[in-house]
Backbone bond lengths (Angstrom), bond angles and torsions (degrees), N, CA, C in turn:
res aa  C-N    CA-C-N  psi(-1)  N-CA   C-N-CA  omega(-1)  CA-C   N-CA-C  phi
1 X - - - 1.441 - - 1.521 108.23 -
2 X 1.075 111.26 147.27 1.664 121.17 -169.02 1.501 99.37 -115.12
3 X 1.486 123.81 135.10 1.503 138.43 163.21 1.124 111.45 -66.40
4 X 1.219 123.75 109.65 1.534 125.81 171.07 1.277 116.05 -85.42
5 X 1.725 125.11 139.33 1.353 141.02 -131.32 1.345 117.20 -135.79
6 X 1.892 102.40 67.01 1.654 114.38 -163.32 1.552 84.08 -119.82
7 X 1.308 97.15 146.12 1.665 141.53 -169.16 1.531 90.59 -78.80
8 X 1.185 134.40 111.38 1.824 127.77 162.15 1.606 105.85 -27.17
9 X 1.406 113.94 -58.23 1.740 116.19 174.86 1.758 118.05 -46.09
10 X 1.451 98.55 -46.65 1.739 105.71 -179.80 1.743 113.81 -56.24
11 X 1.601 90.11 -28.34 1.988 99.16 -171.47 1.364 97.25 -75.49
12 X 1.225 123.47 -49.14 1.889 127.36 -157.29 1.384 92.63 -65.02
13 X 1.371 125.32 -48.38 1.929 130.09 -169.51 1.044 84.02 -82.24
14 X 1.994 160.54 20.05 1.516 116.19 169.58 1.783 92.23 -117.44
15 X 1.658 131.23 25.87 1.019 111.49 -156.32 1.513 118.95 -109.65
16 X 1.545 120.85 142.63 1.122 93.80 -179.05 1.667 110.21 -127.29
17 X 1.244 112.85 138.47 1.765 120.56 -169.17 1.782 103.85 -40.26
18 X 1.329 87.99 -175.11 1.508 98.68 -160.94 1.677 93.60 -85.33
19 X 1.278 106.72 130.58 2.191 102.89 174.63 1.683 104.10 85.24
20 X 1.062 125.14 9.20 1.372 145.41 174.85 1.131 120.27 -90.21
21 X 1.582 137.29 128.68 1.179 133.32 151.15 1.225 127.77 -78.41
22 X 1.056 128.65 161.91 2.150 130.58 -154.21 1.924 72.90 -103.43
23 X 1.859 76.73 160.82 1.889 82.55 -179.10 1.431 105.94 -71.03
24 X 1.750 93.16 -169.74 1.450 95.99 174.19 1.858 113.91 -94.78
25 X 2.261 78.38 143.52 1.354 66.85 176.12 2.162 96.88 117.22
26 X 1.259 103.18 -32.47 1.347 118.76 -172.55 1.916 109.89 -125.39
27 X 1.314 121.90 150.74 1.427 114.41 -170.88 1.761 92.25 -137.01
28 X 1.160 100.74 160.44 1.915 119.55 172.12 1.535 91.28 -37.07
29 X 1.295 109.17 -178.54 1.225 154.18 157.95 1.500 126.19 -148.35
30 X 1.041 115.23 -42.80 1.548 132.18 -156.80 1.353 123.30 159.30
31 X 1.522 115.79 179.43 1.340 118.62 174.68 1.576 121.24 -106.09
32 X 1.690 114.06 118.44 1.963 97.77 -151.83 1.170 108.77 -122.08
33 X 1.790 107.73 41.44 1.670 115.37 169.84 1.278 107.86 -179.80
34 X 1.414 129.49 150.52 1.129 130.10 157.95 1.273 130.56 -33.43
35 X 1.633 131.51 -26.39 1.274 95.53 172.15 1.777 110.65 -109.33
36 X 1.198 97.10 46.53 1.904 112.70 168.08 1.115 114.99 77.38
37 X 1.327 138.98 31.95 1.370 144.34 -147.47 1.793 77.52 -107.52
38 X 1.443 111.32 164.87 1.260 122.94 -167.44 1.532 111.47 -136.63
39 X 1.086 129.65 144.31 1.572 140.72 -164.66 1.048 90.33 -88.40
40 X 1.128 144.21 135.94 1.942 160.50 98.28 1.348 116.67 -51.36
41 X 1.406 100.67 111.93 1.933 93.92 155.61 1.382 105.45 -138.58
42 X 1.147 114.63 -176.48 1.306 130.21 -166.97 1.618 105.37 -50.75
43 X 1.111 129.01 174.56 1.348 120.05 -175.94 1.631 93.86 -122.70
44 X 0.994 139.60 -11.01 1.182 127.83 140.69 1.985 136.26 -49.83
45 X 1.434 97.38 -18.13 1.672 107.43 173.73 1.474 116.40 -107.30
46 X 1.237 95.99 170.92 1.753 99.57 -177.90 1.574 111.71 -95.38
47 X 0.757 96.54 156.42 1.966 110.58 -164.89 1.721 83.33 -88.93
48 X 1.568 107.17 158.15 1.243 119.66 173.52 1.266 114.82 -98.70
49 X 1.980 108.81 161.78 1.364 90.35 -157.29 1.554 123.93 -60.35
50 X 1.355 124.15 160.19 1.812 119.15 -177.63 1.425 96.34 -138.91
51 X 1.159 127.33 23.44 1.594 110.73 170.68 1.762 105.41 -152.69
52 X 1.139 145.21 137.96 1.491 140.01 163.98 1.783 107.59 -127.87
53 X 1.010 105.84 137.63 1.400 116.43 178.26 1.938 110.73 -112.87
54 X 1.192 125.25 123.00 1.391 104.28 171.68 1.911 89.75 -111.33
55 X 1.417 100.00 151.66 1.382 91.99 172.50 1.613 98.53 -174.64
56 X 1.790 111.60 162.02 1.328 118.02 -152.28 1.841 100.12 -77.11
57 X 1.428 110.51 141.55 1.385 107.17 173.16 1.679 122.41 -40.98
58 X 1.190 110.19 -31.40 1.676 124.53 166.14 1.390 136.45 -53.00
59 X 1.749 87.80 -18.32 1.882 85.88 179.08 1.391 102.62 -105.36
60 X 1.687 107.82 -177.14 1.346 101.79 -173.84 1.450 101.89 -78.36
61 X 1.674 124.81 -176.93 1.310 137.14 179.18 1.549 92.28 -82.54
62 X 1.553 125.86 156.24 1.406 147.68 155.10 1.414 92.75 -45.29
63 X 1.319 86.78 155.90 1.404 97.07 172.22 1.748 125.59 -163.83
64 X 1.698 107.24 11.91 0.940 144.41 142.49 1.914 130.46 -30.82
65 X 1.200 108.14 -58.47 1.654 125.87 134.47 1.081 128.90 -132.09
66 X 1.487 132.13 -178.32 1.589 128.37 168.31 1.626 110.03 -76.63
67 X 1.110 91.94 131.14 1.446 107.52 173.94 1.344 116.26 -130.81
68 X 1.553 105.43 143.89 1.520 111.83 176.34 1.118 120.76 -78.20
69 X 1.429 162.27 98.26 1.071 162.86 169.45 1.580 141.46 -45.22
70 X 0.781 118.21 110.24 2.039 124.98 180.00 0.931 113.37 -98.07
71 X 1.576 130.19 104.42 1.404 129.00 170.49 1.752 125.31 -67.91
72 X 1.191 133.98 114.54 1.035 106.37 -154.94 1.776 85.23 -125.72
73 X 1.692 133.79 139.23 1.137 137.87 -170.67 1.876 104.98 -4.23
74 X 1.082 137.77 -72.78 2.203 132.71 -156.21 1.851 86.29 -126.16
75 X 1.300 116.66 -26.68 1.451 124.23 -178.12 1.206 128.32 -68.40
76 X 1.139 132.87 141.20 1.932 117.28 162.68 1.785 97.92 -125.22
77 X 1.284 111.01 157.42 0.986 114.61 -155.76 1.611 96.21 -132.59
78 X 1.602 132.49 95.67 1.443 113.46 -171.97 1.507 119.90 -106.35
79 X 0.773 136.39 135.10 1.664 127.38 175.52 1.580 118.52 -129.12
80 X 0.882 120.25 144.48 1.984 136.96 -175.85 1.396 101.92 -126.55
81 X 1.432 115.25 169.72 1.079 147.66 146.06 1.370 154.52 -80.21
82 X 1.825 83.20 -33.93 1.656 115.94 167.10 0.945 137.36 -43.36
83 X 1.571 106.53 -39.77 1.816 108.70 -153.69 2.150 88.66 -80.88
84 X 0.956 90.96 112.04 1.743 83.08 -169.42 1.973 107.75 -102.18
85 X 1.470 90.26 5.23 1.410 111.72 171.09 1.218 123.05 -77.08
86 X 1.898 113.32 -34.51 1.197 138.83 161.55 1.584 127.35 -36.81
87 X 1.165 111.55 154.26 1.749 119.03 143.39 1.070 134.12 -90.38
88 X 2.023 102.68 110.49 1.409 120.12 -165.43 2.139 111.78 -22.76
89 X 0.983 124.76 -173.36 1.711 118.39 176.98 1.820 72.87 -125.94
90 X 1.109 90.25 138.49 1.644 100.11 167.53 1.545 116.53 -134.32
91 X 1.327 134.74 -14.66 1.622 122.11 129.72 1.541 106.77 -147.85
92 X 1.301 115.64 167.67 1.414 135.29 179.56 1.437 124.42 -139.48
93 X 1.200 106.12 127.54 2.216 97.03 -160.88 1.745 78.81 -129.39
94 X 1.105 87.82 145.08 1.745 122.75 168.94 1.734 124.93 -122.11
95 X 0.840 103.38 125.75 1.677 120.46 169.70 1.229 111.53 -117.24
96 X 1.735 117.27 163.78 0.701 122.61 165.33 1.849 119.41 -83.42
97 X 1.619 118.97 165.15 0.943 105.57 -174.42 1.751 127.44 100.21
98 X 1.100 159.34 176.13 1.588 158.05 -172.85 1.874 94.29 -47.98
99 X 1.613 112.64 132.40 1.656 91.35 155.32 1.253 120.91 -82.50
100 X 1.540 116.53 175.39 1.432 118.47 177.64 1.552 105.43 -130.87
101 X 1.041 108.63 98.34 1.458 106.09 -159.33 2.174 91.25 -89.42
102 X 1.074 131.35 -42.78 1.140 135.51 171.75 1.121 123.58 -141.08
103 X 1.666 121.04 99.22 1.010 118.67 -152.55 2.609 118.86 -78.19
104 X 1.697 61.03 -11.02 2.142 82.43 -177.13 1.672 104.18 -87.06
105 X 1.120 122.04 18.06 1.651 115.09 -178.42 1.690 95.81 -123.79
């Protein structure tokens, strides 16, 4: 996975309210705050990731959008860009050992 390399200033100017279309010229990404406001960037760049799947090596792969895949030891680990309906992923930490994807459920 690659860190994508937006300026705090570049995020506040790319946003568009909740039920809003991004200007012209710019497309979704995702959703990049609680109160549903939506990322715009250029439509020449790639949106950051907005969807993660963890799931057992046994089931089939998603198939909903393309996703890049991380094999991780019995785990697969999938993530996209697509779901632009989503909430942007804004960090992800790994250990070794069981994941904990939410530790309050």
């Amino acid at each position: 996975m690659k860190k994508a390399n937006y300026a705090y200033n570049d995020i506040l100017n790319s946003v568009a309210p909740p039920k809003k279309s991004c200007l012209k010229g710019k497309k979704p990404c995702g959703i990049i705050d609680t109160f549903g406001n939506t990322l715009c960037i250029e439509r020449d760049k790639q949106c950051p990731i907005n969807k993660i799947i963890f799931q057992s090596n046994a089931q089939p792969d998603p198939k909903d959008f393309n996703y890049k895949k991380i094999k991780l030891s019995n785990t697969n680990l999938f993530n996209t860009n697509e779901a632009v309906t989503n909430i942007i992923l804004l960090e992800i930490k790994f250990s070794q050992g069981q994941v904990c994807i939410d530790p309050l459920n």
